[in-house]
Each structure stands twice: as structure tokens, then as C-alpha cells.
Biopython code that builds the backbone (N, CA, C, O; Angstrom):
import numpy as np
from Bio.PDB.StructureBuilder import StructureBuilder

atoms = [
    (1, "UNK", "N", (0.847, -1.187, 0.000)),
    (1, "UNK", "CA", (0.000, 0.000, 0.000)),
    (1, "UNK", "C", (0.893, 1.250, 0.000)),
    (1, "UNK", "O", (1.498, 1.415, 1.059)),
    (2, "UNK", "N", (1.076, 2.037, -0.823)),
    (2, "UNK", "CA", (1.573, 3.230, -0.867)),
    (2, "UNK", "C", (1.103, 4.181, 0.283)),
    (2, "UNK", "O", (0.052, 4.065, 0.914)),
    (3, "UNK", "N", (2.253, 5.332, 0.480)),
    (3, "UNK", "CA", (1.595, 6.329, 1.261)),
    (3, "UNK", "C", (1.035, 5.742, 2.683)),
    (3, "UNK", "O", (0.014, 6.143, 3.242)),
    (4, "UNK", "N", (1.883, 4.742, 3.144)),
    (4, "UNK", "CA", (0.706, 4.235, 4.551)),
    (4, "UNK", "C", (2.258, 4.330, 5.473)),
    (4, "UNK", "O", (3.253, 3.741, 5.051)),
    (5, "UNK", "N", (2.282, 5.024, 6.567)),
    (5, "UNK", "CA", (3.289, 4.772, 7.526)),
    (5, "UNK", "C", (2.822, 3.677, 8.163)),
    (5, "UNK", "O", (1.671, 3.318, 8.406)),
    (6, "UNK", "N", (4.603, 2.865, 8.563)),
    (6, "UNK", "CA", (4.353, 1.646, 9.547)),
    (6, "UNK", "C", (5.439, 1.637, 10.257)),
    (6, "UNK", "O", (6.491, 2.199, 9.951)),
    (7, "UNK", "N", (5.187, 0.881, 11.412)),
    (7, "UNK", "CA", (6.148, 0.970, 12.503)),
    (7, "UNK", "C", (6.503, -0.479, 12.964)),
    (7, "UNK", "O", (5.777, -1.086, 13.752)),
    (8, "UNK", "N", (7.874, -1.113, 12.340)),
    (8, "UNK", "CA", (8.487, -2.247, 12.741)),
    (8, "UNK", "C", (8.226, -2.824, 13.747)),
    (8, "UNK", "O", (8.409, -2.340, 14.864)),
    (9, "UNK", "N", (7.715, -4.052, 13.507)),
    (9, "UNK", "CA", (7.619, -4.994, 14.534)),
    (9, "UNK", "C", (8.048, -4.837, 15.842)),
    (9, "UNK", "O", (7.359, -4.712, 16.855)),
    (10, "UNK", "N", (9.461, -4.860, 15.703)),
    (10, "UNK", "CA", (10.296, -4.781, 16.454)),
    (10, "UNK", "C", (10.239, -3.640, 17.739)),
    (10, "UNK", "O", (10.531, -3.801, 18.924)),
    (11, "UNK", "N", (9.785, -2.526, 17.077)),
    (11, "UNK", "CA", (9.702, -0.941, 18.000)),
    (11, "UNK", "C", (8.013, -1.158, 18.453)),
    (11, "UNK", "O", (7.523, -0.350, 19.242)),
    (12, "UNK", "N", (7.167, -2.303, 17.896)),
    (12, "UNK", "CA", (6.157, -2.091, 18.855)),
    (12, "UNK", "C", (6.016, -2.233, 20.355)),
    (12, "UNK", "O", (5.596, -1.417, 21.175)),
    (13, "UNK", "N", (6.370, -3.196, 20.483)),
    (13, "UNK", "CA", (6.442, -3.495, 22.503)),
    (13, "UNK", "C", (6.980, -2.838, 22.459)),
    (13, "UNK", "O", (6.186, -2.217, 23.165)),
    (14, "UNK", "N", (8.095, -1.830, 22.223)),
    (14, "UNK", "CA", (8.707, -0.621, 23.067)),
    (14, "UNK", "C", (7.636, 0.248, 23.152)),
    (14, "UNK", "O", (7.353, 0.714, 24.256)),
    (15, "UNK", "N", (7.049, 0.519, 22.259)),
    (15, "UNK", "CA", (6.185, 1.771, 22.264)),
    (15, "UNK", "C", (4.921, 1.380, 23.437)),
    (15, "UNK", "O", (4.369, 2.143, 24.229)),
    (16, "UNK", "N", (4.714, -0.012, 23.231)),
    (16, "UNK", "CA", (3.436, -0.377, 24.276)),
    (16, "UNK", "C", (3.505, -0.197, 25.842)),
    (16, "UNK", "O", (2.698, -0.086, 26.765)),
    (17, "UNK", "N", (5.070, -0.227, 25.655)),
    (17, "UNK", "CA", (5.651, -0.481, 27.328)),
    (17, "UNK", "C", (5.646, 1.114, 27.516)),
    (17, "UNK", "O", (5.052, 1.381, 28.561)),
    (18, "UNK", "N", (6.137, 2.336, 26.815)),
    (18, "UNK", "CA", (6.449, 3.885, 27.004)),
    (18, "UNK", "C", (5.028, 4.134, 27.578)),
    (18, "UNK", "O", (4.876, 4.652, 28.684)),
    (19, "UNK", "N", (3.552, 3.582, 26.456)),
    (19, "UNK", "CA", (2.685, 4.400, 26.507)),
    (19, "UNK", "C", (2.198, 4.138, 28.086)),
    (19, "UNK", "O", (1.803, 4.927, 28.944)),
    (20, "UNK", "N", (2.460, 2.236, 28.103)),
    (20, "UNK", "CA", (1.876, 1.624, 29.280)),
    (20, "UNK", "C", (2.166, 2.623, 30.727)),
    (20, "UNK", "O", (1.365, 3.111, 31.525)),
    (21, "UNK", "N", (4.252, 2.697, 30.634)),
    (21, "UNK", "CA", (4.318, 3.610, 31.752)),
    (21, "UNK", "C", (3.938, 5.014, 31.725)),
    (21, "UNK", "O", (3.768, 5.396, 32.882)),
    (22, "UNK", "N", (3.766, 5.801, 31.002)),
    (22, "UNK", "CA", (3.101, 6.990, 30.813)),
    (22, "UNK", "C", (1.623, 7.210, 31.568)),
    (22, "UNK", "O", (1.181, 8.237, 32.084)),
    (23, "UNK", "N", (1.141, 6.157, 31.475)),
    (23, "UNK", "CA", (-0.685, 6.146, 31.614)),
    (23, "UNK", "C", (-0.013, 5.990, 33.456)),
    (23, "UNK", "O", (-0.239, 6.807, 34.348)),
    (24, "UNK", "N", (0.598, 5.049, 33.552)),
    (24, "UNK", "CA", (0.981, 4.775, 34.945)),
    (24, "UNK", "C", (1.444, 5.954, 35.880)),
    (24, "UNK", "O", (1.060, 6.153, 37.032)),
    (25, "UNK", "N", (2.452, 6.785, 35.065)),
    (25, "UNK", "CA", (2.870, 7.823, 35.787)),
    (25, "UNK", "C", (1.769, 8.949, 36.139)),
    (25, "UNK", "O", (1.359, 9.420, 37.200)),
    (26, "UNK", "N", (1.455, 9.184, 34.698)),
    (26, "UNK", "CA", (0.200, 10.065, 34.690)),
    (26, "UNK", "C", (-0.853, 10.181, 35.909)),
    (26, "UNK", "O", (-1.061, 11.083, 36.719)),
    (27, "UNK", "N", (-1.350, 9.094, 35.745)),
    (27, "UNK", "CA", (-2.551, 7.775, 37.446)),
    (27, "UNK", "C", (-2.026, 8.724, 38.298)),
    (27, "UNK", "O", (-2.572, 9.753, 38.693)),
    (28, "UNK", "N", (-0.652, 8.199, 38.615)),
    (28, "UNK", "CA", (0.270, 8.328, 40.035)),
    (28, "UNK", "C", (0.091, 9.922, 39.994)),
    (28, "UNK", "O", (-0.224, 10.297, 41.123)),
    (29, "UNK", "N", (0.145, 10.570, 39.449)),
    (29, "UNK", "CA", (0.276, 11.732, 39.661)),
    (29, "UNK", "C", (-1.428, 12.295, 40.109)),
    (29, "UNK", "O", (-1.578, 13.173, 40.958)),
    (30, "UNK", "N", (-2.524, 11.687, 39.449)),
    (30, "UNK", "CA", (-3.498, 12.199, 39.785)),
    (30, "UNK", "C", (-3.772, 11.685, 41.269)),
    (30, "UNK", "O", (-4.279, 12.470, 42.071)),
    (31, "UNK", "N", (-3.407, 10.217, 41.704)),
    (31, "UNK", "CA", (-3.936, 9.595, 42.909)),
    (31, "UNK", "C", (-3.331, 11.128, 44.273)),
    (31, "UNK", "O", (-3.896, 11.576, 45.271)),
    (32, "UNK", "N", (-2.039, 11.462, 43.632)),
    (32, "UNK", "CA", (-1.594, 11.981, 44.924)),
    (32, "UNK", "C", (-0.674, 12.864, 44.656)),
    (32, "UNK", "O", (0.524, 12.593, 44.575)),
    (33, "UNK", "N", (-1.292, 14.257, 44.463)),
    (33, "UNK", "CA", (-0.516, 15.180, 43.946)),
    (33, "UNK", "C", (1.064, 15.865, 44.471)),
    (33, "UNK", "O", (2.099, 16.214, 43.903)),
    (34, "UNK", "N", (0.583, 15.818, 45.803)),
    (34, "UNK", "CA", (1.882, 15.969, 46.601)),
    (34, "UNK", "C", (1.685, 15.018, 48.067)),
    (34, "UNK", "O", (0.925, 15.078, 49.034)),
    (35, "UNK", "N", (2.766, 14.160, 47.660)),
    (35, "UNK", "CA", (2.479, 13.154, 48.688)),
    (35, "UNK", "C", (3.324, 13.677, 50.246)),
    (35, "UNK", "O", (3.089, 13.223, 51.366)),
    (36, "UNK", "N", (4.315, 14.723, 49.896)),
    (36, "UNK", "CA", (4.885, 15.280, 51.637)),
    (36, "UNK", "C", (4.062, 16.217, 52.278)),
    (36, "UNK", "O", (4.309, 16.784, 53.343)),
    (37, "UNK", "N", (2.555, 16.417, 51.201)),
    (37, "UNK", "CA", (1.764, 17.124, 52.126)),
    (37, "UNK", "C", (0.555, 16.573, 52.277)),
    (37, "UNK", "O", (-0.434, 17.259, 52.536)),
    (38, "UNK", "N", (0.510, 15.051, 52.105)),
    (38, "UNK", "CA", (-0.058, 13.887, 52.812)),
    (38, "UNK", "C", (-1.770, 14.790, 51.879)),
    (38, "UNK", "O", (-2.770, 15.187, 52.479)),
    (39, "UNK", "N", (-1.565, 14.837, 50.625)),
    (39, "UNK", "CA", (-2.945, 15.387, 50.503)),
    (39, "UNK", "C", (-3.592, 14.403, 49.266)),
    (39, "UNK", "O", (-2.900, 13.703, 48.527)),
    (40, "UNK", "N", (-4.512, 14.471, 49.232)),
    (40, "UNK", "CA", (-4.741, 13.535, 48.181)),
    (40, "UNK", "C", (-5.712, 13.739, 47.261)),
    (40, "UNK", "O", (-6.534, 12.948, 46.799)),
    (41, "UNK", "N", (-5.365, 15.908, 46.859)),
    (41, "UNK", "CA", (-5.779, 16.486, 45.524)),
    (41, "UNK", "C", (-5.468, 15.825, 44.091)),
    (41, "UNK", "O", (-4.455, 15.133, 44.193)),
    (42, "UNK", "N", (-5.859, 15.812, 43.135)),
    (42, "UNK", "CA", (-5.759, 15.160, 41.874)),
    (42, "UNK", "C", (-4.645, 16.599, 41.291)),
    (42, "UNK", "O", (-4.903, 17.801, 41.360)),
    (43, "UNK", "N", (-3.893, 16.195, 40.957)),
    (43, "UNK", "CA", (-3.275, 17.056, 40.075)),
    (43, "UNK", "C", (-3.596, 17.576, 38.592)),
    (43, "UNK", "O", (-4.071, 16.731, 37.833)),
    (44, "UNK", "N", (-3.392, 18.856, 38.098)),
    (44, "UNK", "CA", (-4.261, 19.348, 36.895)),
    (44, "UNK", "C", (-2.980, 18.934, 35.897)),
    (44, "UNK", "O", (-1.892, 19.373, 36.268)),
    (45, "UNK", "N", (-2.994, 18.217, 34.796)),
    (45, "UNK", "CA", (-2.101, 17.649, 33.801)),
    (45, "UNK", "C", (-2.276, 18.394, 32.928)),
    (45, "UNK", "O", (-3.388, 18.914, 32.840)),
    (46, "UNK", "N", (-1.106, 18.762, 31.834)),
    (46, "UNK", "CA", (-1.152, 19.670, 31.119)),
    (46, "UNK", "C", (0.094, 19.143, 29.826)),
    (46, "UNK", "O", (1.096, 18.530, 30.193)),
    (47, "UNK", "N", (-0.122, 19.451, 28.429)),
    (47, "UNK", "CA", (1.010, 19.132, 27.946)),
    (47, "UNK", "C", (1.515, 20.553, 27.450)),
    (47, "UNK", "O", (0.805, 21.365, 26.857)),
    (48, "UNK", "N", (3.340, 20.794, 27.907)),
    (48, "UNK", "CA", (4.100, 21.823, 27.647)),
    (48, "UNK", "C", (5.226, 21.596, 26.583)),
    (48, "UNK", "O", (5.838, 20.619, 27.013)),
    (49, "UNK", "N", (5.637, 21.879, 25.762)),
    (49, "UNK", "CA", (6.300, 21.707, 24.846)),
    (49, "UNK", "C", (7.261, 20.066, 24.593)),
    (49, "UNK", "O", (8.443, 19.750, 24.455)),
    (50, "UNK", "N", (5.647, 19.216, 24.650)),
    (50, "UNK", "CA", (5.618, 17.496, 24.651)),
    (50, "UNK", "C", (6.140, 16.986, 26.070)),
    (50, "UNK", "O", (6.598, 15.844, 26.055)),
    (51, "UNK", "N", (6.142, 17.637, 27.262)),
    (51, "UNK", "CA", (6.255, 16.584, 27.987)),
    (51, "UNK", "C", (5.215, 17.221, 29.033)),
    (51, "UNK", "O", (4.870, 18.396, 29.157)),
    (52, "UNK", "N", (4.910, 16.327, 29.592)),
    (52, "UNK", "CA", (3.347, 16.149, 30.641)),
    (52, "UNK", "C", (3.843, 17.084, 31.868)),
    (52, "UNK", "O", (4.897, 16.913, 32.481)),
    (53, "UNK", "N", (3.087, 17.893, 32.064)),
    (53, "UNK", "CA", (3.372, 18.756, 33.580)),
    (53, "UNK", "C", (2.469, 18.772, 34.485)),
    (53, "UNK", "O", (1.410, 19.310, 34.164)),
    (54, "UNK", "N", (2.548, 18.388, 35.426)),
    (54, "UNK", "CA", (1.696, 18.808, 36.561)),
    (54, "UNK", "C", (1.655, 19.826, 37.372)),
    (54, "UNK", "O", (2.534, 20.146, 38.172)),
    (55, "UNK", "N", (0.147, 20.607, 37.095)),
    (55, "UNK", "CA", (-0.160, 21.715, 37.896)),
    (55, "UNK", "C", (-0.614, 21.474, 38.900)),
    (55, "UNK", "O", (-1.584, 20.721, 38.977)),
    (56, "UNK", "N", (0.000, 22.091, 40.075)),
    (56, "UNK", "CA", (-0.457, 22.156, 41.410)),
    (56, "UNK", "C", (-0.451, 23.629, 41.985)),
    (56, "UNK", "O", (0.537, 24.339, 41.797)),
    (57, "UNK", "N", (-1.578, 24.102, 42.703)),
    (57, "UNK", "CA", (-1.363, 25.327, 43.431)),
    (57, "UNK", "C", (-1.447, 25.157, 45.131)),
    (57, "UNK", "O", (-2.348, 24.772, 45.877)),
    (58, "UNK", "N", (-0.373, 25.527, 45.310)),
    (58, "UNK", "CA", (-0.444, 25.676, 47.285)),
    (58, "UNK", "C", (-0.672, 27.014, 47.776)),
    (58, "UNK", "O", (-0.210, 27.994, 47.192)),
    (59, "UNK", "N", (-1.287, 27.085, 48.702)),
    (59, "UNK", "CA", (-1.037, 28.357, 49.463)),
    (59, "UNK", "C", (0.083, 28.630, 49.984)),
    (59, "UNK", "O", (0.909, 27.911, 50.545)),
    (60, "UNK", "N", (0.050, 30.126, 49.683)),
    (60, "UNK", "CA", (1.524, 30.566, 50.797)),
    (60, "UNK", "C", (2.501, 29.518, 51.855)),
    (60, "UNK", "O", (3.676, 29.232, 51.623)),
    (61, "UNK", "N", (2.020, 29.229, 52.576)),
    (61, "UNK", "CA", (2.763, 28.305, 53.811)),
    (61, "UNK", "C", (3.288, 26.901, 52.676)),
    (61, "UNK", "O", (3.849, 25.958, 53.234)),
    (62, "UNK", "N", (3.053, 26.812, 50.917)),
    (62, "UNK", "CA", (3.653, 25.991, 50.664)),
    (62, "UNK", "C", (3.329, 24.133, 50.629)),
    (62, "UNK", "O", (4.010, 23.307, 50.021)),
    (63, "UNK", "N", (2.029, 23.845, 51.521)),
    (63, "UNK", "CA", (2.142, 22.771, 51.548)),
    (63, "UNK", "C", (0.436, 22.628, 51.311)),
    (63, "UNK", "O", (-0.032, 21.568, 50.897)),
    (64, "UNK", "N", (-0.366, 23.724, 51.597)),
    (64, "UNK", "CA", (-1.938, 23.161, 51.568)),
    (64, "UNK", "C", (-2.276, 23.550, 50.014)),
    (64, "UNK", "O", (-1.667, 24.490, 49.504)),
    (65, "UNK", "N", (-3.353, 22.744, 49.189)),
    (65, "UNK", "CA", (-3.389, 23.112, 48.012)),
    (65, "UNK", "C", (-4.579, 24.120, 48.427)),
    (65, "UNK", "O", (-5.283, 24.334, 49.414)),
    (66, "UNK", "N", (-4.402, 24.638, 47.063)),
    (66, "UNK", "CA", (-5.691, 26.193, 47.142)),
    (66, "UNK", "C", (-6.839, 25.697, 46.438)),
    (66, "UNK", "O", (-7.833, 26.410, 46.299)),
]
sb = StructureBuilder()
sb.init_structure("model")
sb.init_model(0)
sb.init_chain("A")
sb.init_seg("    ")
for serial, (resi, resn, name, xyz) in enumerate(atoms, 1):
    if name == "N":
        sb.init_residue(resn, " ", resi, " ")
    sb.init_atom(name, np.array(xyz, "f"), 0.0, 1.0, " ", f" {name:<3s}", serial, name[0])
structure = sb.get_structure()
């Protein structure tokens, strides 16, 4: 088939395993946004020039989210 991108056998399980831990990290980040302030806000995910960021806002004192 002309014109059709494909991606070698070979580089698939890599890619399955990246996306797999990605989804994983991602989770982890929503279960527990900041875990030294024992809180267990969902974090706001965001993509910044391709890599995943997590937004969090604390109040002043640093540790309570707003």
C-alpha cells in the first residue's frame, strides 16, 4: 500500500511499554498530587512543549493546596 506509515515490529512493545508507563505515571500523579503534604488532591495535567506537567497550586505556607 503506498503512502501508509508503519512501525516495525520490532519498536512495537517498546512503544506499548512507554505508553503503558506513561498512563501509569500520569494515574500516580493524579492519585496523589503531593504526597509530603499527605494530601490527596488530583493534580491538573497539562502538555508543555511534549512533555506532561503537573499543575499544582499551594497556598503561601507551601504545603496546603488552594
Amino acid at each position: 500500500m503506498p503512502n501508509q506509515s508503519s512501525v516495525p515490529f520490532s519498536r512495537l512493545r517498546e512503544m506499548i511499554v512507554f505508553t503503558e508507563g506513561v498512563k501509569a505515571f500520569t494515574a500516580g500523579l493524579q492519585r496523589n498530587a503531593c504526597p509530603y503534604a499527605g494530601n490527596d488532591q488530583p493534580a491538573h495535567l497539562a502538555w508543555q512543549d511534549g512533555w506532561i506537567v503537573a499543575e499544582t497550586r499551594f497556598s503561601p505556607d507551601g504545603h496546603s493546596p488552594v
